[in-house]
C-alpha positions in Angstrom: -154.2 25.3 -23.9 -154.2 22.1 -22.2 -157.2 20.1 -22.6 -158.1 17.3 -20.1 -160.2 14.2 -20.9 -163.7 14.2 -19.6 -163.7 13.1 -16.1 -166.9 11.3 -14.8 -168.4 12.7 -11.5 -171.0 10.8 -9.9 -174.1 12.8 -8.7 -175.5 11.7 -4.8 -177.6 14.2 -4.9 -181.6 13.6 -5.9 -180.4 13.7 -9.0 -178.3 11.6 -11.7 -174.3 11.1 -12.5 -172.8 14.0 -14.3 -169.8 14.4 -16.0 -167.3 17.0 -16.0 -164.7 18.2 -18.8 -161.5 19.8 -17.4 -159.9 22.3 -20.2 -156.8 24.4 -18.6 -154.9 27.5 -19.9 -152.3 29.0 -18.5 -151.0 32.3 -18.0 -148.0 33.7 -16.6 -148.0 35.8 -13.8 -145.1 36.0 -13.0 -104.1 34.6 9.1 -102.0 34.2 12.2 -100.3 35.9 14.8 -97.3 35.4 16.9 -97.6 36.0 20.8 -93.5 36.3 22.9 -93.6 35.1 26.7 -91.1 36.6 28.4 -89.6 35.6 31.7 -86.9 36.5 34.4 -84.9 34.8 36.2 -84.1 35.5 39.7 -81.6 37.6 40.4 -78.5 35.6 40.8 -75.9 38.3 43.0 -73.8 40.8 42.3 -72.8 41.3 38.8 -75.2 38.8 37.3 -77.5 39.6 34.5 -81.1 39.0 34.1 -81.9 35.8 32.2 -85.0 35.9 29.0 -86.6 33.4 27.9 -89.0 33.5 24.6 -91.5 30.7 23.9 -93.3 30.9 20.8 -97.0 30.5 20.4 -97.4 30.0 16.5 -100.4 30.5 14.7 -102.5 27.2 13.1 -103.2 26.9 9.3 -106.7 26.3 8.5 -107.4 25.1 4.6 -110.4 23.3 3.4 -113.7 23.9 2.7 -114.4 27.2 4.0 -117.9 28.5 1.3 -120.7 27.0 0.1 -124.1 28.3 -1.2 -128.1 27.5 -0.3 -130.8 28.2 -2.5 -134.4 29.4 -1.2 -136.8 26.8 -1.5 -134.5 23.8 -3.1 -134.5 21.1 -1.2 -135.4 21.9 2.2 -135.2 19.6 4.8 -138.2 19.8 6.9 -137.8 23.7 5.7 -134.2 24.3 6.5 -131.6 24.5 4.0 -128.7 23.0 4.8 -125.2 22.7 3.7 -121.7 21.7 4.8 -117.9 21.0 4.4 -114.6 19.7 6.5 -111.9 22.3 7.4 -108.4 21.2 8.0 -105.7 22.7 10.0 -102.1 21.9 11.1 -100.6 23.6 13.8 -96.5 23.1 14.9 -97.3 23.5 19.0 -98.5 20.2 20.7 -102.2 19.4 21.2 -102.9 23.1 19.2 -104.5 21.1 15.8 -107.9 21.2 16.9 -110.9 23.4 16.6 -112.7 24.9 19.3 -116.4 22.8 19.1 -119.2 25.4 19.2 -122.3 26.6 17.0 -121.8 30.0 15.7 -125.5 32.1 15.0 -124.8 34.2 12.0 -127.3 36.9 10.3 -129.7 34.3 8.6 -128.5 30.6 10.1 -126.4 28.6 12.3 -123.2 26.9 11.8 -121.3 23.9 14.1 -118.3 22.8 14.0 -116.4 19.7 15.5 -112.6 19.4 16.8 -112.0 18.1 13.6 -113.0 20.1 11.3 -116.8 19.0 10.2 -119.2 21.7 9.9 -123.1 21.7 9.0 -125.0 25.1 8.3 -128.6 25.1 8.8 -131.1 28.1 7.9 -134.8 28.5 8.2 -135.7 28.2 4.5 -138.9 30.5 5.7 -137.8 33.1 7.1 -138.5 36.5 5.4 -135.2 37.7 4.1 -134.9 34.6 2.2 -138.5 34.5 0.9 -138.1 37.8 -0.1 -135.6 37.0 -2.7 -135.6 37.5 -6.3 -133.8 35.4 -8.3 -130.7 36.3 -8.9 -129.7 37.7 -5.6 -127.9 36.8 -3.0 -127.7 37.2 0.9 -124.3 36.3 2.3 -123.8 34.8 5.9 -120.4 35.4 7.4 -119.4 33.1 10.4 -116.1 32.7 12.1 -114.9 29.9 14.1 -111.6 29.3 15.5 -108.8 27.1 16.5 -107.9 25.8 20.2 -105.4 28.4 20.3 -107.3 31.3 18.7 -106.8 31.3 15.0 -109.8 32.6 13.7 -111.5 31.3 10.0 -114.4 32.9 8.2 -116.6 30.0 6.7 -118.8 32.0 4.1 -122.2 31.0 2.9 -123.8 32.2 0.0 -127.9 32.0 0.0 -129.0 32.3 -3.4 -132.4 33.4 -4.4 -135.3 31.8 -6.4 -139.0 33.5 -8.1 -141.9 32.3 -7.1 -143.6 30.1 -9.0 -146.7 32.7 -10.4 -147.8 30.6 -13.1 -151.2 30.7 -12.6 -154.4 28.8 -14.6 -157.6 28.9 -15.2 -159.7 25.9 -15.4 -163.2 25.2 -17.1 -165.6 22.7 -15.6 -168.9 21.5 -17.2 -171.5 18.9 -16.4 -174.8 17.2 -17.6 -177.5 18.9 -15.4 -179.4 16.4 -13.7 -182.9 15.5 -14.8 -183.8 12.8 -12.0 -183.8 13.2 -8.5 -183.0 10.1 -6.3 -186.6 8.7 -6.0 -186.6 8.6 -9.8 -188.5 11.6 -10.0 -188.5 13.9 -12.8 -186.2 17.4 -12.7 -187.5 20.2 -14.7 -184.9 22.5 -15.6 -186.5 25.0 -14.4 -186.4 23.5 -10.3 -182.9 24.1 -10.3 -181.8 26.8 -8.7 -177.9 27.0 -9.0 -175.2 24.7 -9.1 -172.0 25.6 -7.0 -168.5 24.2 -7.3 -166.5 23.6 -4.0 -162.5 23.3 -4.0 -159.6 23.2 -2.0 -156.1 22.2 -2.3 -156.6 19.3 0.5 -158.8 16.1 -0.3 -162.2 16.7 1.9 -161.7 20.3 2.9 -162.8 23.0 0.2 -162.2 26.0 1.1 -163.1 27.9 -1.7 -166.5 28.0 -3.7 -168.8 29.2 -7.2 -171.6 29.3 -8.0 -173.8 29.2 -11.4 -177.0 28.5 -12.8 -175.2 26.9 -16.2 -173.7 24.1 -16.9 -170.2 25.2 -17.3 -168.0 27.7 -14.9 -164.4 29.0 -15.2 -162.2 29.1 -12.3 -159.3 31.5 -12.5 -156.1 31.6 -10.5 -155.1 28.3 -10.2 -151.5 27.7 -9.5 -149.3 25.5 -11.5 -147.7 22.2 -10.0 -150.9 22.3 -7.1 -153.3 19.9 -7.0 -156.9 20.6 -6.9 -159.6 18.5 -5.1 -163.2 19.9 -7.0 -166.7 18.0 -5.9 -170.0 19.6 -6.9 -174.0 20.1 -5.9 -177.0 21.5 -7.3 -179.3 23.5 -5.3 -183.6 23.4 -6.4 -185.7 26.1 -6.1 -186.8 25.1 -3.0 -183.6 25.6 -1.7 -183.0 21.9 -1.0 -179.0 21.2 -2.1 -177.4 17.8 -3.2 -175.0 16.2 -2.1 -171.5 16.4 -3.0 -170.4 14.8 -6.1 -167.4 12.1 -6.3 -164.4 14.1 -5.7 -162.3 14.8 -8.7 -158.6 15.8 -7.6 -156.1 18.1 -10.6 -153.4 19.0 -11.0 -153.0 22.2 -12.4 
């Protein structure tokens, strides 16, 4: 159990400054081929005999960095993961030790490559098949580029997968009630009708809510490393309500 120092909230409403106590527990939820040209000359006369000639077309040699791996969710950049490497290649035949520049889609990304080699993979870090992951396992995207002169290369990317983070806790606020409203009048205890506890995870907009008529309430279901922006009112029994208190923000 993690207990959090008390945390003073200033009531607006009609009534005085509370404060609130933050106690948190968690629980865990959870290669080349060889082409032959071959051509004949014209015929010369009588008893002459055709001439053939062979030009070779030989295949280019790739090396380098041909695999890498992603994980889901680390480090995505503006939610793509990316990753990438330099190929190499020789090739014997003039002008042939180049790559051919395109981007290649595979199953779960894109890959582009330059003449010389550089190559960047990019996938959509939110794409289902990815968040679907377990840790674990893996998906694998297969993509093949080539040479100028056709040599194809497989460049193999290995997505890894990641849990979800399902820690979940449960917070305890609690408050003085109020005994004044903002004229300086007094608050009987028994003219209040309810206090109610509004939250979100975004400073101004709550988008979640509880209600009680004590001075203490447990929320449940908080997740861990999200912050939490809590204010609070209380509500008389003539259905008039305060205004919100000073805005506490947690993180849970």
């Amino acid at each position: 159990m993690i207990i959090f120092p008390l945390v003073k909230i200033p009531f607006k409403f009609r009534f005085i400054s509370t404060l609130i106590t933050l106690i948190m527990t968690l629980q865990m939820s959870a290669c080349g081929t060889e082409e032959f040209l071959t051509a004949v000359a014209p015929n010369l006369g009588s008893g002459s005999e055709p001439v053939t000639e062979i030009a070779d077309n030989h295949a280019a040699l790739i090396s380098g960095v041909d695999s890498a791996s992603v994980t889901e969710d680390v480090n995505p950049n503006s939610a793509n993961l990316e990753v990438g490497g330099t190929l190499e290649i020789t090739d014997p035949d003039t002008g042939e030790a180049a790559f051919s520049e395109k981007t290649v889609t595979g199953i779960y990304g894109k890959l582009t490559i330059t003449s010389a080699g550089t190559w960047s993979y990019t996938a959509d870090n939110n794409q289902s098949a990815i968040q679907s992951l377990a840790g674990g396992t893996t998906l694998i995207d297969n993509l093949i580029i080539s040479s100028v002169d056709g040599t194809l290369h497989t460049i193999t990317i290995t997505i890894f997968g990641a849990d979800e983070n399902n820690t979940t806790a449960n917070i305890t606020l609690s408050w003085n009630v109020p005994v004044q409203r903002e004229d300086n009048s007094t608050l009987a205890l028994d003219e209040i009708e309810k206090h109610t506890i509004y939250f979100g995870t975004t400073s101004g907009q709550y988008t979640n809510q509880a209600s009680t008529n004590s001075d203490a309430h447990i929320i449940t279901g908080l997740l861990v490393g999200t912050t939490y922006y809590f204010v609070i009112t209380t509500t008389d029994t003539d259905g008039r309500e305060s205004q919100h208190s000073t805005e506490v923000p947690i993180t849970i």
